[in-house]
Each structure stands twice: as structure tokens, then as C-alpha cells.
N, C-alpha and C positions, 0 to 999 in steps of 0.2 A: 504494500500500500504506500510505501514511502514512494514512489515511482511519482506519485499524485498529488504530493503536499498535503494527504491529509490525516495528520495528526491532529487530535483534538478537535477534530472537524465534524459538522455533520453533515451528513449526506441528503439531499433531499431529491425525492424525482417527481415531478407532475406529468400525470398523464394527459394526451387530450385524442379522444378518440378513442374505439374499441372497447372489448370488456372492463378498461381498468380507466374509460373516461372520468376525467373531474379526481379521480383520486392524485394523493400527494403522501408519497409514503417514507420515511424517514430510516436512518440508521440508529437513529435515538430510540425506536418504537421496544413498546413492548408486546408487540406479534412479533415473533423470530422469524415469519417468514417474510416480514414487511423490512425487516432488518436488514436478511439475508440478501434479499431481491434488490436493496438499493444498493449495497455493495456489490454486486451482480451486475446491474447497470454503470455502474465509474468503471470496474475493473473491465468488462465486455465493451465499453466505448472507449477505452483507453484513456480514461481519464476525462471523461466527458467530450471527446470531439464532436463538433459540428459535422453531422454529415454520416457519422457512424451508424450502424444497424445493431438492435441487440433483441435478445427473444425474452419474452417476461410469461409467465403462465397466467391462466386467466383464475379471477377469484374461485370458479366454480371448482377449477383444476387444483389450487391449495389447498379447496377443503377435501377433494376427495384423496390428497396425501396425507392432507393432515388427521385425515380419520383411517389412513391405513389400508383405506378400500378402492384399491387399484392396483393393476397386477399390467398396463398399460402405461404409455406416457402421456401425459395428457397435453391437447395441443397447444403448442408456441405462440403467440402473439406477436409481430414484429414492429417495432417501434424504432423512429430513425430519431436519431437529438437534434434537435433545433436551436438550441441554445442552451449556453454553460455560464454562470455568473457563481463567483467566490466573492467571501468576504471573509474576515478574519476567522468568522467561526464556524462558518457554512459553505458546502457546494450544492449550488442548486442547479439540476439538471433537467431541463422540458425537453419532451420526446411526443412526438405525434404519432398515432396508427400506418402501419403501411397496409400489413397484409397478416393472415393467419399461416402458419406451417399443418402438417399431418400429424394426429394426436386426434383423440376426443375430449369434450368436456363435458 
């Protein structure tokens, strides 16, 4: 993570578009997967670039891991970033919808 400047930082991602429209999910969270998923997006955009593609699962898809009951992957959501703004305590990252991958939800 040190690749990215973010020590002490938190991570933020807004979605706009697709299953995880209007949502804004943090590394501060206490959902682990809302956790996971935003470090997921900095480290899969390489540090939030412009222009990057990255795959987020959709909420229906966390809960059928998070309940265990899936023996499947459940399908990718593709979201490109559109913009990256830092400030001393925060990355905040917007990503728009592109397209869905193969998987069910």
C-alpha cells in the first residue's frame, strides 16, 4: 500500500451507476467487505488512475458470500474511475458503471 501514499488515509469510493449506484463505501467501514472492496479499488486502479477499469461485486453477490451460500462466482460489475482527489486524510475515488462480467447474482 505504501506504493499509494496511503498511510493513515482513508479510502473512499463513490459509485455512480449499476448495482452499487449512489453508494460511497469507505476503508474506515465497519462491513469488512465495504472495507475490503475499497482497498480493492486503489490497489486494482493502481492507485486510483483516471481511466482504469476495476470489477466490484454487486451487493446481492456479498451477501450470498457473506452467508456462505454459493459454490459459484458471483458476477463482476465493471467500473472505470473518473476521478481521484487526496487530501491529507483521505482518497477519494468516483468510478462510473461500464458493463457487467459472467457470474450470477
Amino acid at each position: 500500500m505504501d506504493d499509494f501514499n496511503v498511510q493513515d488515509k482513508t479510502i473512499l469510493v463513490q459509485f455512480t451507476g449499476g448495482p452499487r449506484d449512489m453508494q460511497v463505501i469507505s476503508s474506515d467501514s465497519a462491513n469488512e467487505f465495504d472495507m475490503m472492496e475499497a482497498y480493492n479499488v486503489l490497489v486494482s486502479s493502481k492507485g486510483g488512475t483516471v481511466g482504469r477499469e476495476v470489477g466490484v461485486m454487486s451487493p446481492a453477490g456479498i451477501k450470498l458470500i457473506s452467508r456462505k451460500r454459493c459454490d459459484k462466482a458471483p458476477q463482476r460489475h465493471i467500473y472505470e474511475v473518473t476521478e481521484r482527489a487526496e487530501s491529507t486524510n483521505a482518497i477519494l475515488i468516483l468510478v462510473r458503471y461500464i458493463r457487467a462480467e459472467a457470474g450470477f447474482d
